[in-house]
Chimera marker file (.cmm) of the C-alpha trace (Angstrom):
<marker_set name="trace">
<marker id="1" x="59.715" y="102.905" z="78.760" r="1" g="1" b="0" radius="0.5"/>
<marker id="2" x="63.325" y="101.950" z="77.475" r="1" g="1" b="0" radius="0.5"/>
<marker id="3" x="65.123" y="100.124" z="80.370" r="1" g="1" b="0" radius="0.5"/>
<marker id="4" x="68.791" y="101.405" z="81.370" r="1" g="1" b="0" radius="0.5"/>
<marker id="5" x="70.784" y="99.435" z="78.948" r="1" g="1" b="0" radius="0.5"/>
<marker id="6" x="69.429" y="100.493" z="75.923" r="1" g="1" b="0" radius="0.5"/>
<marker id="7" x="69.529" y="104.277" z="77.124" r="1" g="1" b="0" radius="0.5"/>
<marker id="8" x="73.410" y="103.404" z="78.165" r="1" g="1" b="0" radius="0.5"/>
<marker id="9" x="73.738" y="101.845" z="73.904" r="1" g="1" b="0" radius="0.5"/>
<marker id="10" x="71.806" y="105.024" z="72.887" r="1" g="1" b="0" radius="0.5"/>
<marker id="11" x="73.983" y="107.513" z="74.614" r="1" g="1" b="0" radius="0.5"/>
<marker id="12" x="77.022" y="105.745" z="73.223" r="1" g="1" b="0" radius="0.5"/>
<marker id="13" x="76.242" y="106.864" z="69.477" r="1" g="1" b="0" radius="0.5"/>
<marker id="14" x="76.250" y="110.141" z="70.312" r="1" g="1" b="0" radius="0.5"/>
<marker id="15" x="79.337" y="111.838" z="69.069" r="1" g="1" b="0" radius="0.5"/>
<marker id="16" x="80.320" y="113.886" z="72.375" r="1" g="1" b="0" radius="0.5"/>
<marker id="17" x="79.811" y="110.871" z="74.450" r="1" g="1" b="0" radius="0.5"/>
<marker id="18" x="81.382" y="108.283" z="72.158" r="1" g="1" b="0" radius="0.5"/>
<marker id="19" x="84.610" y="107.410" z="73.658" r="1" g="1" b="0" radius="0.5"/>
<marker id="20" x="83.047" y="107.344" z="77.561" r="1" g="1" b="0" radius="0.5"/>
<marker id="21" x="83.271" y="104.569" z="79.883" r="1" g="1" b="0" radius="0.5"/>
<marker id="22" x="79.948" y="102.425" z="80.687" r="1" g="1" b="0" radius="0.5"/>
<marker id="23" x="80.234" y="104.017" z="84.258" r="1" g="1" b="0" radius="0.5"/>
<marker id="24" x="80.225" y="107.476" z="82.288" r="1" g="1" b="0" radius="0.5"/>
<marker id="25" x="77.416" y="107.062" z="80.396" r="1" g="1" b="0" radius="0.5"/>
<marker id="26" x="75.239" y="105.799" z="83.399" r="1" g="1" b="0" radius="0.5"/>
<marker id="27" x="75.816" y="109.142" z="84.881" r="1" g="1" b="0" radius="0.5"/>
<marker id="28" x="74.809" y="111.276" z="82.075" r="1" g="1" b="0" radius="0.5"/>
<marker id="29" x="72.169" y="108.617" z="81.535" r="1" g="1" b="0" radius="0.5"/>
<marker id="30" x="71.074" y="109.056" z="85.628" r="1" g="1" b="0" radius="0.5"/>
<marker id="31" x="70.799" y="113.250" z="84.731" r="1" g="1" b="0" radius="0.5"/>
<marker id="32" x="68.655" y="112.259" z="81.057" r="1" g="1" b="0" radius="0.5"/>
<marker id="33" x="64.654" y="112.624" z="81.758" r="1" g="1" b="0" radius="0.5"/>
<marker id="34" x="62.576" y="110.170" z="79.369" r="1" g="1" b="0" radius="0.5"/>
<marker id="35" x="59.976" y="112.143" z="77.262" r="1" g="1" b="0" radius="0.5"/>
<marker id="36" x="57.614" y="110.438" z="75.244" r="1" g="1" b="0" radius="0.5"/>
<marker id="37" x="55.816" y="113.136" z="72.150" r="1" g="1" b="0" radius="0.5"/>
<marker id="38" x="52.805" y="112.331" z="69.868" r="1" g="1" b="0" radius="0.5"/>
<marker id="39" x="53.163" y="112.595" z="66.161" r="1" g="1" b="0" radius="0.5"/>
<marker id="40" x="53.388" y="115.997" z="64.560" r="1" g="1" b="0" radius="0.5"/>
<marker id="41" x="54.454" y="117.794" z="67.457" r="1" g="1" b="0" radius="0.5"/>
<marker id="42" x="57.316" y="120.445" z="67.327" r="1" g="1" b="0" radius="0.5"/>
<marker id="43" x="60.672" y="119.389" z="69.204" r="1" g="1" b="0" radius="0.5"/>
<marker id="44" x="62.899" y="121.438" z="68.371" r="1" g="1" b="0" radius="0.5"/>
<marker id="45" x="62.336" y="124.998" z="66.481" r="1" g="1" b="0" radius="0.5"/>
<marker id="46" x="65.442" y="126.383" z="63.738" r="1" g="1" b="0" radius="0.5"/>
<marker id="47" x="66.618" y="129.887" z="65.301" r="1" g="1" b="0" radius="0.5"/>
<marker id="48" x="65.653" y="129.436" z="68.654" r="1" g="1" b="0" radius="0.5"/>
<marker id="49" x="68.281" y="129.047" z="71.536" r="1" g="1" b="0" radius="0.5"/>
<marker id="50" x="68.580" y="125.567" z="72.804" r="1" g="1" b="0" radius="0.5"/>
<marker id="51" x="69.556" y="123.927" z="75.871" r="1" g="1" b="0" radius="0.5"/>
<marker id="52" x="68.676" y="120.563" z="75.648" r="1" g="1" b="0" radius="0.5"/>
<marker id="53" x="70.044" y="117.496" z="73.326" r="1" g="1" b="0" radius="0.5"/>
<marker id="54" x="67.930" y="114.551" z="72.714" r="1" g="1" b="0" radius="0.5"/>
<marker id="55" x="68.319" y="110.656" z="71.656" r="1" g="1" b="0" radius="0.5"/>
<marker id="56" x="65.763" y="108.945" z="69.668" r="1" g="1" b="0" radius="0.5"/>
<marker id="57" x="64.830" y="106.066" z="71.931" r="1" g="1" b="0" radius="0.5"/>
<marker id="58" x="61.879" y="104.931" z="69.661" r="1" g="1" b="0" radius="0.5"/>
<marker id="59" x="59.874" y="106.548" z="66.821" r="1" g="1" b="0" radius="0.5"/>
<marker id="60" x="60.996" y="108.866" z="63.945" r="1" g="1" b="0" radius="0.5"/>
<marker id="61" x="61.149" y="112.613" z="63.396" r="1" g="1" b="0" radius="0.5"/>
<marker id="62" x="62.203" y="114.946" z="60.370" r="1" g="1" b="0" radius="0.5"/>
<marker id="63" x="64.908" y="117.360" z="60.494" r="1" g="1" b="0" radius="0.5"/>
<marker id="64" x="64.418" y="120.547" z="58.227" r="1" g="1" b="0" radius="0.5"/>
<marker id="65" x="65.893" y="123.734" z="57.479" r="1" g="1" b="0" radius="0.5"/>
<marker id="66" x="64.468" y="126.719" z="55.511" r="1" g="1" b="0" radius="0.5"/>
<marker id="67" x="61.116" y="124.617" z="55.778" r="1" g="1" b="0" radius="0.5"/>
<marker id="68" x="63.466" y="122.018" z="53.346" r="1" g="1" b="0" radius="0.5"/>
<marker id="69" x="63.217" y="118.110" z="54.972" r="1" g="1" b="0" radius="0.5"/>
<marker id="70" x="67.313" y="117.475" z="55.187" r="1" g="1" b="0" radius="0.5"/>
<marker id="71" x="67.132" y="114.097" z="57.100" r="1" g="1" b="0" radius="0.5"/>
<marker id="72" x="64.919" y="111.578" z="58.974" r="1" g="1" b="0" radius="0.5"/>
<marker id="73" x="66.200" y="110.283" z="62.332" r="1" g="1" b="0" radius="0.5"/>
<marker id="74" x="64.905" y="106.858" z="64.606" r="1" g="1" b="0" radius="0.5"/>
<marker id="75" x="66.126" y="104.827" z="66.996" r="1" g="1" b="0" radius="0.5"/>
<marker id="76" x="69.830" y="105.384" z="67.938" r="1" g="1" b="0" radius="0.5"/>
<marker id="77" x="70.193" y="108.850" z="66.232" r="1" g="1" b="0" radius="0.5"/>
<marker id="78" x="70.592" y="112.055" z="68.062" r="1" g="1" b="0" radius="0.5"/>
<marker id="79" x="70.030" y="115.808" z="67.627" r="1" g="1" b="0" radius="0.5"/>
<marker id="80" x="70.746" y="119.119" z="69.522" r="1" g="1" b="0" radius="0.5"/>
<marker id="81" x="74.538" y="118.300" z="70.552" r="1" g="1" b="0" radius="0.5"/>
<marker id="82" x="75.958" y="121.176" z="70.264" r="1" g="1" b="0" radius="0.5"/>
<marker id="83" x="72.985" y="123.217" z="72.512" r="1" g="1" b="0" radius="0.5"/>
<marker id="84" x="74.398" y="121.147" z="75.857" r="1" g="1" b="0" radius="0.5"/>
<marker id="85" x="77.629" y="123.663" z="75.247" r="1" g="1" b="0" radius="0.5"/>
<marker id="86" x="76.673" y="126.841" z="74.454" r="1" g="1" b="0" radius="0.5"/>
<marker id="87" x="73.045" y="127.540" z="74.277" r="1" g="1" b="0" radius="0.5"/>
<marker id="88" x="73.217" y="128.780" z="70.964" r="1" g="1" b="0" radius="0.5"/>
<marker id="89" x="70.235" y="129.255" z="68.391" r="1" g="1" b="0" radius="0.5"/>
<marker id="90" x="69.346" y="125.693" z="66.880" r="1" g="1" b="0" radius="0.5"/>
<marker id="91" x="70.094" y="124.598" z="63.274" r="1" g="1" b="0" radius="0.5"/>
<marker id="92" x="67.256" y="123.136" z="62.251" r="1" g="1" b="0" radius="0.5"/>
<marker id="93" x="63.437" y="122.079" z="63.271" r="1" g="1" b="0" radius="0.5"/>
<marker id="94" x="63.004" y="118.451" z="64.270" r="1" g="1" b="0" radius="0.5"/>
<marker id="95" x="59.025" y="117.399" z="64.142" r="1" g="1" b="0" radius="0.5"/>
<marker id="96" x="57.930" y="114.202" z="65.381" r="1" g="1" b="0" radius="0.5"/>
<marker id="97" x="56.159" y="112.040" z="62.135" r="1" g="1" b="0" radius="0.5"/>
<marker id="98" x="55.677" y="109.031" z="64.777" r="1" g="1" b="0" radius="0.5"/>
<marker id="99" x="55.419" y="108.721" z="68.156" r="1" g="1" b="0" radius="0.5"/>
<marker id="100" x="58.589" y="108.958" z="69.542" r="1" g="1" b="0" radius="0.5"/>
<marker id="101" x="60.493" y="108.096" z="72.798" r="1" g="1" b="0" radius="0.5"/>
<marker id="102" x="63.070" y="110.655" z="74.020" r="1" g="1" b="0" radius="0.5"/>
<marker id="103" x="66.102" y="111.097" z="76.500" r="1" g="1" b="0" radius="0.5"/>
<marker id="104" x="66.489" y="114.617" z="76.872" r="1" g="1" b="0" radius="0.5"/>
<marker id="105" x="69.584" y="116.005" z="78.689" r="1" g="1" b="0" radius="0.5"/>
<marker id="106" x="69.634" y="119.139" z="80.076" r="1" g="1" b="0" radius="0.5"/>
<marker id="107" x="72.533" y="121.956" z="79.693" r="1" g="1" b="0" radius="0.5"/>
<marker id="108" x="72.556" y="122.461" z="83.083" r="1" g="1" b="0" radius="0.5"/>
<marker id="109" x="72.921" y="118.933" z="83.585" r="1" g="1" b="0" radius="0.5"/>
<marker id="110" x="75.479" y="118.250" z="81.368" r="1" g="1" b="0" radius="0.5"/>
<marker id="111" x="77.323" y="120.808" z="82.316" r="1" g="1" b="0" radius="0.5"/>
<marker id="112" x="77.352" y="119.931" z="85.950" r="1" g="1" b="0" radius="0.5"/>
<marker id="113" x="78.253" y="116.179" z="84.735" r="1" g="1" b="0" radius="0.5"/>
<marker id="114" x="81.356" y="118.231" z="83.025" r="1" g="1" b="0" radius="0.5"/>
<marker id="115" x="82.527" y="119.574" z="86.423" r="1" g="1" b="0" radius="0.5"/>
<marker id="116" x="82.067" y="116.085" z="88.609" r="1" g="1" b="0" radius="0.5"/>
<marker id="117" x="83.400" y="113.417" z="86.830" r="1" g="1" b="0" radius="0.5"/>
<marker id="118" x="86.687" y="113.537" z="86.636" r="1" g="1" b="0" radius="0.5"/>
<marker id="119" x="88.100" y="113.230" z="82.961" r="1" g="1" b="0" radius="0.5"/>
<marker id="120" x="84.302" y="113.467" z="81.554" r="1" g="1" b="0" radius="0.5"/>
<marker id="121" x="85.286" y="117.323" z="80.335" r="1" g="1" b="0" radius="0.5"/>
<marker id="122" x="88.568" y="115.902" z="78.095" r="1" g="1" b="0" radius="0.5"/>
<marker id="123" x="87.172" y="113.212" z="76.316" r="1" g="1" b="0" radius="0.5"/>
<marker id="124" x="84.217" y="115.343" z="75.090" r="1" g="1" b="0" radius="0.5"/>
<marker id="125" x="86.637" y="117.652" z="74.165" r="1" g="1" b="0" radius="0.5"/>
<marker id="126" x="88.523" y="115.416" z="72.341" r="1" g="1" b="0" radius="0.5"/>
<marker id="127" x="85.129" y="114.042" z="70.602" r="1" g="1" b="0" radius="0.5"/>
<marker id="128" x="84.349" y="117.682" z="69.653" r="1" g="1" b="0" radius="0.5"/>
<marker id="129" x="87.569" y="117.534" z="67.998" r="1" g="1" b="0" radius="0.5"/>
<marker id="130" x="87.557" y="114.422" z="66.047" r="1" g="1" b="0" radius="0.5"/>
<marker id="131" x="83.070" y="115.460" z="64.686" r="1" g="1" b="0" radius="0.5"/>
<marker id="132" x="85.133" y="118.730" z="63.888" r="1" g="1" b="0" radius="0.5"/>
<marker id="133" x="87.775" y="117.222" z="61.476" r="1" g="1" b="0" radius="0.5"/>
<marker id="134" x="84.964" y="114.685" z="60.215" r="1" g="1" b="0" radius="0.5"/>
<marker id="135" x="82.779" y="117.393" z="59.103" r="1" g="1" b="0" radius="0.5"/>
<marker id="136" x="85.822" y="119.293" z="57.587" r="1" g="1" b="0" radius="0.5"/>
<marker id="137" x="87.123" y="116.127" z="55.530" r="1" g="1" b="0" radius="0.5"/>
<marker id="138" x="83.181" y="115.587" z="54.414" r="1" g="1" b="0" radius="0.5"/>
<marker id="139" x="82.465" y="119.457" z="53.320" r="1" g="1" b="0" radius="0.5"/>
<marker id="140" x="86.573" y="119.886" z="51.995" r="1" g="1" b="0" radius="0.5"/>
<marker id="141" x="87.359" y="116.622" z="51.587" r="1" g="1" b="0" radius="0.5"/>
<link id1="1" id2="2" r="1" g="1" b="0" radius="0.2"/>
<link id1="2" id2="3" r="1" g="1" b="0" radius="0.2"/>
<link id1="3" id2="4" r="1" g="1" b="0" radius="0.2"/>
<link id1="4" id2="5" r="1" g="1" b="0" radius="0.2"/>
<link id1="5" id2="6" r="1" g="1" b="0" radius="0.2"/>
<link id1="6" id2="7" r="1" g="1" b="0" radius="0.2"/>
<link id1="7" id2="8" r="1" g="1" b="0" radius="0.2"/>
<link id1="8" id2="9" r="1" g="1" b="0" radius="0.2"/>
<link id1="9" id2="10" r="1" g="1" b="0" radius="0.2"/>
<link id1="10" id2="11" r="1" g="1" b="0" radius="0.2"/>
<link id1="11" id2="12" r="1" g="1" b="0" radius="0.2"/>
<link id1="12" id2="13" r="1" g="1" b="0" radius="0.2"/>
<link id1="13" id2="14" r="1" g="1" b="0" radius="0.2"/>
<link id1="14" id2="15" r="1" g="1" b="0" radius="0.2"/>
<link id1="15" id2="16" r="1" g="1" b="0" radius="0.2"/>
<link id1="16" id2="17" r="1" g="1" b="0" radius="0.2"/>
<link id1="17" id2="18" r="1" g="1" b="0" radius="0.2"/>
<link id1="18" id2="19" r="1" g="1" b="0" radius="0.2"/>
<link id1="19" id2="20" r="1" g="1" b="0" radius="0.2"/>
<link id1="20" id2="21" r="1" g="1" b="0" radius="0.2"/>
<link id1="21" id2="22" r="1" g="1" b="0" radius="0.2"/>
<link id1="22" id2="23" r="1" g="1" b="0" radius="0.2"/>
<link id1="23" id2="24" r="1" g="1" b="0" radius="0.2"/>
<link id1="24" id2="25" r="1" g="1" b="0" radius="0.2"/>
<link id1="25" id2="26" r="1" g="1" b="0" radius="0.2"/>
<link id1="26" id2="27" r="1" g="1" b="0" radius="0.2"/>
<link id1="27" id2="28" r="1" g="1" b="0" radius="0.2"/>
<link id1="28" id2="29" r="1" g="1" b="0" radius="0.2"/>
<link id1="29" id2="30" r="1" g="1" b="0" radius="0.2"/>
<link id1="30" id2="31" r="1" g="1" b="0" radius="0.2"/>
<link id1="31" id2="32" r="1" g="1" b="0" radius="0.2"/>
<link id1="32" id2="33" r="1" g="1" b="0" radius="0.2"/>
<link id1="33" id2="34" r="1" g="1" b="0" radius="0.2"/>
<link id1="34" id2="35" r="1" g="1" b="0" radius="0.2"/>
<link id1="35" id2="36" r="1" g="1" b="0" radius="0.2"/>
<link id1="36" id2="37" r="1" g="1" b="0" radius="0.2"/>
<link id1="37" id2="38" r="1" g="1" b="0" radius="0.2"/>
<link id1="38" id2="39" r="1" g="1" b="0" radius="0.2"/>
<link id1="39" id2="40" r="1" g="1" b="0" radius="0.2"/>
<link id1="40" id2="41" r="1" g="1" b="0" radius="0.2"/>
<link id1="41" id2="42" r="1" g="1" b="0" radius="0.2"/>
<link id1="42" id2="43" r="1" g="1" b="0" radius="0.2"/>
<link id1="43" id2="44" r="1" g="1" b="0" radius="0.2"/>
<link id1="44" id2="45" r="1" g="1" b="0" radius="0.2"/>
<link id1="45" id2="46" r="1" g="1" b="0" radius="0.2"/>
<link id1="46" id2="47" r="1" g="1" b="0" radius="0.2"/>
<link id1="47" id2="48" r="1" g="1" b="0" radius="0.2"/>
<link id1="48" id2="49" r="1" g="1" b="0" radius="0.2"/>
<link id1="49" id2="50" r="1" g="1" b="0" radius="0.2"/>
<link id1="50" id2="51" r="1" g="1" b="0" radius="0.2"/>
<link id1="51" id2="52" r="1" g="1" b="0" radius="0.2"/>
<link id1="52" id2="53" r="1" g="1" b="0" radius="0.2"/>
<link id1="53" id2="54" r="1" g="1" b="0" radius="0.2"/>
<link id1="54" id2="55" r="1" g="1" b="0" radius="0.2"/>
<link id1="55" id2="56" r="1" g="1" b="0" radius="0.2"/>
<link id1="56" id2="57" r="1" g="1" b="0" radius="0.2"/>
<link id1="57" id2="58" r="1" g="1" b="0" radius="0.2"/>
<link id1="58" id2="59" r="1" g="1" b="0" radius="0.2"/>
<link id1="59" id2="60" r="1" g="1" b="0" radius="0.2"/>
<link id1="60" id2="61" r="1" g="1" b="0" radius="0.2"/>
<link id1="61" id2="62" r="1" g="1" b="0" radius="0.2"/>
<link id1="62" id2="63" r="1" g="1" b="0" radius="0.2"/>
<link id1="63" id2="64" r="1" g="1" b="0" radius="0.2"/>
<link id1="64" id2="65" r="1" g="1" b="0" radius="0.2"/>
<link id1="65" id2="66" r="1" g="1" b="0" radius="0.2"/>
<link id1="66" id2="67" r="1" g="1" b="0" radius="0.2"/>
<link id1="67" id2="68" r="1" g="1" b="0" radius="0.2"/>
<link id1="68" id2="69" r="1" g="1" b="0" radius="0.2"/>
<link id1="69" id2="70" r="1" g="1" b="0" radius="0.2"/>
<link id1="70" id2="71" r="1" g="1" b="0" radius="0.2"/>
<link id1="71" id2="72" r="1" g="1" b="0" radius="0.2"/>
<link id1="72" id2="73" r="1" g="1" b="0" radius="0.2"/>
<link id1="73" id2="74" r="1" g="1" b="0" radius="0.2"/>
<link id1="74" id2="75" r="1" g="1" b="0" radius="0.2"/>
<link id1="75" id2="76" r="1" g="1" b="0" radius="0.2"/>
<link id1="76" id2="77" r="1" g="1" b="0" radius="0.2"/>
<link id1="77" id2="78" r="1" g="1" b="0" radius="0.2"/>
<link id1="78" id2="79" r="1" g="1" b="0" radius="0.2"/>
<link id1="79" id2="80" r="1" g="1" b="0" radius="0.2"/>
<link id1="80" id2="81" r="1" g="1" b="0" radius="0.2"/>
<link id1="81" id2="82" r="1" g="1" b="0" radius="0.2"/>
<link id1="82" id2="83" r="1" g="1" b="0" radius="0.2"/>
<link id1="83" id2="84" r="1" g="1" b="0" radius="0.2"/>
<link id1="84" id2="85" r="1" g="1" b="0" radius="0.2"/>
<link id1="85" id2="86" r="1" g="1" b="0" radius="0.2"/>
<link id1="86" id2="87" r="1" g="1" b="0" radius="0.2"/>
<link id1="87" id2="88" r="1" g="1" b="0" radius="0.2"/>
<link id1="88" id2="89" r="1" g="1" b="0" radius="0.2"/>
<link id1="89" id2="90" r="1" g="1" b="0" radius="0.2"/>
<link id1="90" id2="91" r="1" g="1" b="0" radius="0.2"/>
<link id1="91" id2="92" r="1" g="1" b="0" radius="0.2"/>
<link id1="92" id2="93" r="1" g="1" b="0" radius="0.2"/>
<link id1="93" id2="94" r="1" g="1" b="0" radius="0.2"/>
<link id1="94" id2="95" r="1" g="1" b="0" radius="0.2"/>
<link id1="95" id2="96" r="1" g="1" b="0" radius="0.2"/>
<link id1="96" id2="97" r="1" g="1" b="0" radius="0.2"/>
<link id1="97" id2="98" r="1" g="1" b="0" radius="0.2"/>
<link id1="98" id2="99" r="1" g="1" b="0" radius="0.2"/>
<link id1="99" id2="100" r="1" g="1" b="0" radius="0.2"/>
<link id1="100" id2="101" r="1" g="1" b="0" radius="0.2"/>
<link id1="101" id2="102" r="1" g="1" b="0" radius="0.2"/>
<link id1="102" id2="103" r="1" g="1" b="0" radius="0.2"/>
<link id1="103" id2="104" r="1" g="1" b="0" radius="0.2"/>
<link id1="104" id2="105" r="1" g="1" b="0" radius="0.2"/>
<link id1="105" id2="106" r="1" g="1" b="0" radius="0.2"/>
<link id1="106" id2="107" r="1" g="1" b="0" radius="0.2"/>
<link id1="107" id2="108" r="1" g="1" b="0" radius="0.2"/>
<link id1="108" id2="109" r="1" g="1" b="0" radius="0.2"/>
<link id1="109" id2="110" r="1" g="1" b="0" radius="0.2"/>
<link id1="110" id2="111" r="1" g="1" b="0" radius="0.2"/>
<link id1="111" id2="112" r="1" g="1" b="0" radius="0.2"/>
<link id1="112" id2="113" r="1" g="1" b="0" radius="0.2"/>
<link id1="113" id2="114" r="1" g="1" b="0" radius="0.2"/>
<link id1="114" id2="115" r="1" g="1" b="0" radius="0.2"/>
<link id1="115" id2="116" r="1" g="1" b="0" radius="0.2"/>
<link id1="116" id2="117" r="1" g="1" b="0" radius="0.2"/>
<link id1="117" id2="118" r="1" g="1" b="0" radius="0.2"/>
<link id1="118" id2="119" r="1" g="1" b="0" radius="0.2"/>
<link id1="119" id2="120" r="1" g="1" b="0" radius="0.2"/>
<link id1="120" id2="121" r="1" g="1" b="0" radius="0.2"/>
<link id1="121" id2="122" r="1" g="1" b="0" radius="0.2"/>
<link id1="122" id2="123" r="1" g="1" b="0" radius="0.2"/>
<link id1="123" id2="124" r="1" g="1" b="0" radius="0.2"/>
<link id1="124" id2="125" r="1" g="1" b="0" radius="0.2"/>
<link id1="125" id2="126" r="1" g="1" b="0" radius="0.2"/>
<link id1="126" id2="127" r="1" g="1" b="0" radius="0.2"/>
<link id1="127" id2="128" r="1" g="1" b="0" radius="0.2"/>
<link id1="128" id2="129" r="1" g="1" b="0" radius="0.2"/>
<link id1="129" id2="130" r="1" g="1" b="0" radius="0.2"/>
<link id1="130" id2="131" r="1" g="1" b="0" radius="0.2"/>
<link id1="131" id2="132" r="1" g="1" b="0" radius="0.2"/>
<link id1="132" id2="133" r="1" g="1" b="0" radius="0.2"/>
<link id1="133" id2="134" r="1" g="1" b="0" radius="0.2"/>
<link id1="134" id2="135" r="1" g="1" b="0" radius="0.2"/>
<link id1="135" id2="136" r="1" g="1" b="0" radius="0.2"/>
<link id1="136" id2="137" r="1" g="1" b="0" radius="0.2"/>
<link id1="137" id2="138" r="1" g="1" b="0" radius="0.2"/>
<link id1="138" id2="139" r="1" g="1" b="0" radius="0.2"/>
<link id1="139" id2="140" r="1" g="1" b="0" radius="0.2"/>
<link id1="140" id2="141" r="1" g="1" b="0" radius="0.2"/>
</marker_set>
């Protein structure tokens, strides 16, 4: 089990959360649930609605689409973003290859989190913004 500090360094690196406060991050890291998934196993399925990110405490996983491996993601990377904000169908399969440690949060959750801390709702916003005009300068450049 990761203690609270590396969940709060975890949470950080993900791109909606990046510019929140420690005090931020301990609240969306108070509504997170720890999950913990052998090798092999399924966590996320391509086409199927979502409503749940997750951060890679510990362990590795693949990412594929089309049945094609894309990317490999450990410790500090993140998946499922976009699924805490509108549900929609998920863009790729993630599968375990190790053990792996996860925080999951939960739509509702985040959502919630969205409504009660004051300011929380801008700055992912404004996150969502700046991942937007990153992916456009990467895929237009």
């Amino acid at each position: 089990m990761a203690n609270r500090g590396e969940y709060l360094e975890h949470l950080a690196t993900v791109p909606l959360l990046r510019s929140c406060s420690k005090r931020e991050l301990e609240r969306v890291a108070q509504v997170a649930d720890e999950v913990q998934l052998e090798a092999g196993r399924t966590v996320i399925t391509e086409g199927l609605p979502g409503n749940e990110c997750y951060v890679v405490i510990s362990g590795t996983a693949t990412v594929s689409r089309a049945g094609t491996v894309i990317a490999t993601v450990g410790a500090g990377d993140h998946f499922g973003e976009l699924s805490v904000l509108d549900g929609g169908p998920r863009t790729a399969t993630v599968t375990a290859t190790s053990d792996v440690q996860l925080l999951v949060i939960g739509r509702r959750e985040f959502t919630a989190l969205l409504e009660d801390v004051p300011g929380l709702n801008h700055k992912v916003l404004v996150n969502l913004a700046q991942w937007v005009r990153q992916l456009d300068e990467h895929v237009y450049g």
